[in-house]
C-alpha positions in Angstrom: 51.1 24.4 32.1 47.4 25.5 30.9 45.6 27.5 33.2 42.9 25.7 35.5 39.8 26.7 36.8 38.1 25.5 40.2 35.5 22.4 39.2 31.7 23.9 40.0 32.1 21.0 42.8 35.7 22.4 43.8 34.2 26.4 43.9 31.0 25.8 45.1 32.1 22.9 47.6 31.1 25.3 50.7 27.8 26.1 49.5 27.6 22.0 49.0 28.5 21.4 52.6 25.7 23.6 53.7 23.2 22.2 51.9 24.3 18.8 53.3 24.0 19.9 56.7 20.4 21.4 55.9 20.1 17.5 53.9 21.2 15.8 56.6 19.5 17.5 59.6 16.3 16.9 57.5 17.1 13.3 57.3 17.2 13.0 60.9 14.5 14.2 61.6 12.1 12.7 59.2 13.8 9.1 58.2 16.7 8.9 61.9 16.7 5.0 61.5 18.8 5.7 57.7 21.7 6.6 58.9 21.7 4.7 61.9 21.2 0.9 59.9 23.9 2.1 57.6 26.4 2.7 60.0 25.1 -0.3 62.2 26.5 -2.6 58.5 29.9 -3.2 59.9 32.8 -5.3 60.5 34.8 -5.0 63.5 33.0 -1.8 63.9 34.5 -0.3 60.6 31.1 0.7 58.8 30.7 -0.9 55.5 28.9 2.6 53.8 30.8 5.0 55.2 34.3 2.9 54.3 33.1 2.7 50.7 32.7 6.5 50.3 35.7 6.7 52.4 37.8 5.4 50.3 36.1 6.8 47.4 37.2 10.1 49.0 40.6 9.5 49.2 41.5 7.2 45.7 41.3 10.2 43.2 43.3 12.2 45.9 45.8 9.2 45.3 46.1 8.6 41.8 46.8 11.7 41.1 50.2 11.7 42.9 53.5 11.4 41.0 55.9 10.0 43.4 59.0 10.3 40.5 58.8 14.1 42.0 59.6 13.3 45.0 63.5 12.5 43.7 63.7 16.1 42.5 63.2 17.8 45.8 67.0 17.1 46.4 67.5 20.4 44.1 65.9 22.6 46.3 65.5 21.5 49.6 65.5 24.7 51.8 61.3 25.1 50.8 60.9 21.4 51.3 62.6 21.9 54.7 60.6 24.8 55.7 57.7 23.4 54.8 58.0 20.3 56.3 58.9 22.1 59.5 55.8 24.0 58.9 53.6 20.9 58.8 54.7 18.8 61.2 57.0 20.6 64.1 54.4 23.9 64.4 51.1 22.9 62.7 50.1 20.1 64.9 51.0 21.5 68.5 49.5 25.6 67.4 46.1 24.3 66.4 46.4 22.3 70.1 47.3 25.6 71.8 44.6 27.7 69.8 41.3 25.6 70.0 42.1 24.4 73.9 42.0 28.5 74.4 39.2 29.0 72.4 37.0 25.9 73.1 38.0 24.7 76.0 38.2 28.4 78.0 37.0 31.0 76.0 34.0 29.6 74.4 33.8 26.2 76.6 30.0 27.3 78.9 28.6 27.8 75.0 29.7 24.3 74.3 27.8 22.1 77.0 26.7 18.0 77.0 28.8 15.1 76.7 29.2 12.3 74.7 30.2 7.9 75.0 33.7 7.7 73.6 32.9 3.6 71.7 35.6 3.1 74.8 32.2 3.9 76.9 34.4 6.7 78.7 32.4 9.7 79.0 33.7 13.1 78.2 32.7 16.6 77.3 31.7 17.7 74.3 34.3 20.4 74.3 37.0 18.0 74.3 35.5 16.1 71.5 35.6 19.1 69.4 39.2 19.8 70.4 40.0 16.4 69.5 38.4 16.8 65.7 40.8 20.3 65.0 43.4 18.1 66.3 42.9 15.4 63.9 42.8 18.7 61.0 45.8 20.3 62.6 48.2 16.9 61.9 46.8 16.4 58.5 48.7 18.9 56.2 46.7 19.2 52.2 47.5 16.7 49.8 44.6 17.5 47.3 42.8 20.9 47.1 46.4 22.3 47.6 47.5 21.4 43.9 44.4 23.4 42.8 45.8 26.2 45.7 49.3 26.5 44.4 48.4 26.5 41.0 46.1 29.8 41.2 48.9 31.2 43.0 51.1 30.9 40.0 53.6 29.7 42.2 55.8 26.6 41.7 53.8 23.3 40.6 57.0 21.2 41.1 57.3 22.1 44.7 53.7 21.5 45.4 53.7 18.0 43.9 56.6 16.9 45.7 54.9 18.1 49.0 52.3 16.6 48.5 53.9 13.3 47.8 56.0 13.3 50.6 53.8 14.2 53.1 51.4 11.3 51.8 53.9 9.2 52.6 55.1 10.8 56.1 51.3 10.6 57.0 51.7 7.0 57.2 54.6 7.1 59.9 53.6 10.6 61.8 49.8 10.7 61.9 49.3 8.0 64.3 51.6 9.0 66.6 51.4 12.3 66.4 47.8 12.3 67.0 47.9 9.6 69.5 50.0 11.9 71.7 47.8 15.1 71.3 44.2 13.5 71.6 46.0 12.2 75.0 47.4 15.7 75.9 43.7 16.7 75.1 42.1 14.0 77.9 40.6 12.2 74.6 42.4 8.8 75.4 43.1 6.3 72.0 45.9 4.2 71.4 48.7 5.0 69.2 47.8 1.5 67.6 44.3 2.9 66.6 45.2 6.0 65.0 48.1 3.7 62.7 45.0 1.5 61.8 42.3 4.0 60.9 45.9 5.5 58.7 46.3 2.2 57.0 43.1 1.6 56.6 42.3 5.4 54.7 45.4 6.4 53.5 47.8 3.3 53.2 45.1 1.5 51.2 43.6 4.1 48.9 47.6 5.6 48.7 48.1 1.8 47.1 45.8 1.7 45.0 46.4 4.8 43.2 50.3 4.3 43.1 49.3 1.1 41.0 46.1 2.2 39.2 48.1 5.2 37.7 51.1 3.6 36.5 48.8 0.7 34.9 46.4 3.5 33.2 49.4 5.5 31.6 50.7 2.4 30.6 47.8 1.8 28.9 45.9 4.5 27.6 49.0 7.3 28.0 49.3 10.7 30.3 47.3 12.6 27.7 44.0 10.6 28.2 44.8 10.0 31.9 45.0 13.7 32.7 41.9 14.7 30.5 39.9 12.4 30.5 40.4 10.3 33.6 41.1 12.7 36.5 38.4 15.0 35.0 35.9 12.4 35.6 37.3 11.2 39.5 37.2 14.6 40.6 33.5 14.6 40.9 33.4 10.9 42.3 36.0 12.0 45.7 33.7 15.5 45.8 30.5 13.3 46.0 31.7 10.9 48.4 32.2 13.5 50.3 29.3 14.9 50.4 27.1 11.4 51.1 29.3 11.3 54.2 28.1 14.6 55.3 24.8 14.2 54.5 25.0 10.9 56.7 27.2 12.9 59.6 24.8 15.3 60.2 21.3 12.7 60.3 23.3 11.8 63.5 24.6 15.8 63.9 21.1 17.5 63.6 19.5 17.5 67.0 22.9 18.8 68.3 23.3 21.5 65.8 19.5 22.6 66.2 20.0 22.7 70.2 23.1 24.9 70.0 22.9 27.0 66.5 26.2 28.8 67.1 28.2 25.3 67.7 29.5 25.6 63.9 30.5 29.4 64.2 32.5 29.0 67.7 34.4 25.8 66.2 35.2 27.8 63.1 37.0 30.6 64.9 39.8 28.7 66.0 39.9 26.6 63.1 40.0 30.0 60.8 42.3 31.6 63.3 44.6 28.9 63.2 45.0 28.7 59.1 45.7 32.7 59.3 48.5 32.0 61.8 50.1 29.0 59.8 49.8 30.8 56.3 51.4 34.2 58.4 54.0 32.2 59.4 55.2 30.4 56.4 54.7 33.2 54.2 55.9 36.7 56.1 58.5 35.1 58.3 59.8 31.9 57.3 59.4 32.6 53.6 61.3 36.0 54.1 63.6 34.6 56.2 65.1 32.3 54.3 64.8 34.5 51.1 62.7 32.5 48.9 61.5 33.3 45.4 57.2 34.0 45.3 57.0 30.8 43.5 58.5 29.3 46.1 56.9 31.1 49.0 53.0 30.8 47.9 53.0 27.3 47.9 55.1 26.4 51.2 52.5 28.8 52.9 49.5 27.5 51.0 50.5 24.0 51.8 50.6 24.7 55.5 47.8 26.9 55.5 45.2 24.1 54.3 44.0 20.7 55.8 43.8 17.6 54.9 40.4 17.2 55.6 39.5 13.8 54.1 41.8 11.9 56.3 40.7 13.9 59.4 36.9 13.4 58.6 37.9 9.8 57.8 39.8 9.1 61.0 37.4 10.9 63.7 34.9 9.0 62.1 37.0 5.2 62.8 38.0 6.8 65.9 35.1 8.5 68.1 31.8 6.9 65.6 30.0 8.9 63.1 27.9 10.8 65.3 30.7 12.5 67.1 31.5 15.9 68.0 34.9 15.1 66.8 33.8 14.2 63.5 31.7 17.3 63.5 34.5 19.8 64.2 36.4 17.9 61.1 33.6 19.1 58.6 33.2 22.4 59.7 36.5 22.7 58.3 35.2 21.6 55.2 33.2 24.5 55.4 35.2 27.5 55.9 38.2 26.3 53.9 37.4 26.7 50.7 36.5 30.2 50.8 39.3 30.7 53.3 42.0 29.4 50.9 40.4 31.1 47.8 41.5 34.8 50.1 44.7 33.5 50.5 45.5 32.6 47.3 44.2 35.9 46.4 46.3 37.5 49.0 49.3 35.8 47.4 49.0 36.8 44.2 48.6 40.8 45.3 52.0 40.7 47.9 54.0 38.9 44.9 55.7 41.7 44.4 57.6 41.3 48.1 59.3 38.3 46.6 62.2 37.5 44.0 60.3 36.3 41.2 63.7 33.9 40.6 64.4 31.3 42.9 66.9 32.5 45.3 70.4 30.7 45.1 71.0 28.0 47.5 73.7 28.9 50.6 
């Protein structure tokens, strides 16, 4: 496989996010009707703007997904296993555990004022914050993570088979799962909600790829659809993106402005918690079970990182685009990039600790 680089979007994606929050604090404050009319253009209060980037988020995340891997996972299914186990039976209820210490004890007097849930419930802003690592923690990588397993020089086929499967286990787990931990977390929303903000930004986008890919190879053949197309939809998800944030944080600024240390004391659970899942999967579980490097980097990596679009995506449906649920989702946007780039590194220095064969199955 040729060796890839990190897109200047991809590398420089948390000095982006920054300069969106500075963008979108500075649209605020001189034009705070923008953001608001866009949002205000909606059906069944699903905003029209922010559905459009949406989905333009998540469709080049899609396409590039070959599902055909997902048959050859039956060969070696003790890392699939373990990092399925990972994702769904530890991930979810840890990053609970770790930002109700952090932000609803440790750091909860820094976090004051509350905020109208579109229920018109009113709750504390700590608890919306909460509720956005929540929606992070249940959302396991199914994008940056090729990119992640790659510089690890670790297995490619594992990777894409994770991330297939857990597209598709996103569309039976995430509402539920998220339903019963934003309830755990006093942050009330029906189970029925969370499947239709799933359906809406993952089912449909997951769709459209699925069908767009197989008519473009058909057509213009895997060569042209890996160098030319993808090439050119990276950029498009990465922009999306960034109009979102830029839009978030009009509605974000006066917040932000009021409590400058907001950002850093949602980022320590959020950084705490990626440490604790990568530890896991790679010193224990990956030891454990005696799996090759190439096997271990990626179930680690793949645990370690979040699924961010979706989680952005859904707190947004969920709790409106000025939320402090939706904010706590793009912080992690900011800290993961250079997070994951450490751990990669970190990977790639302990290889050594690993069989560089896989092991043989028992």
């Amino acid at each position: 496989m040729p060796e890839k680089n990190l897109s200047i979007f991809e590398r420089y994606l948390t000095v982006w996010v920054v300069l969106c929050i500075v963008g979108g604090i500075l649209l605020g404050k001189i034009a705070p009707d923008v953001a608001t009319t866009l949002n205000d253009f909606s059906i069944y209060q699903v905003s029209i703007p922010i559905a459009v980037c949406l989905f333009f988020m998540m469709f080049p995340i899609m396409v590039k997904i070959d599902f055909a891997h997902v048959l050859k996972s039956a060969k070696t299914p003790k890392p699939v296993i373990i990092t399925l186990f990972i994702n769904w039976a530890i991930k979810p209820f840890s990053m609970l555990a770790i930002s109700y210490f952090f932000l609803g004890y440790l750091f909860r007097d820094f976090l004051p004022g509350t905020e109208i849930l579109p229920s018109g419930e009113e709750v504390e802003l700590w608890r919306s914050y909460i509720a956005g690592t929540i929606l992070l923690g249940i959302a396991p990588c199914t994008a940056m993570v090729l990119m992640w397993g790659h510089l690890s020089k670790g297995n490619d086929g594992l990777t894409l088979v994770m991330v297939a499967i857990n597209s598709l286990l996103m569309l039976l787990l995430y509402g539920p799962l998220g339903s019963l931990l934003l309830n755990v977390n006093s942050m009330p929303v029906p189970w029925q909600t969370m499947v239709l903000s799933v359906s809406i930004y993952v089912a449909l986008p997951l769709v459209a790829g699925y069908f767009s890919r197989k008519l473009i190879i058909k057509r213009k053949g895997m060569v042209w659809f890996t160098e030319k197309f993808l090439r050119w939809l990276t950029p498009v998800s990465i922009s999306a993106l960034l109009i979102t944030l830029v839009l978030l944080f009009s509605f974000k600024g006066e917040v932000i402005i009021a409590n400058p240390l907001t950002i850093l004391w949602i980022a320590i659970p959020l950084l705490i918690q990626t440490v604790f899942i990568f530890a896991l999967g790679y010193f224990v579980f990956s030891k454990w079970f005696k799996l090759s490097y190439q096997d271990a980097a990626p179930v680690s990596l793949i645990g370690a990182s979040n699924h961010f679009e979706v989680a952005i995506a859904t707190a947004i449906i969920l709790f409106g685009l000025s939320s402090g649920a939706a904010l706590a989702t793009v912080v992690g946007v900011l800290i993961e990039v250079p997070l994951m780039l450490m751990l990669v590194a970190l990977c790639k220095r302990t290889s050594y600790m690993f069989a560089s064969e896989p092991a043989k199955q028992t």
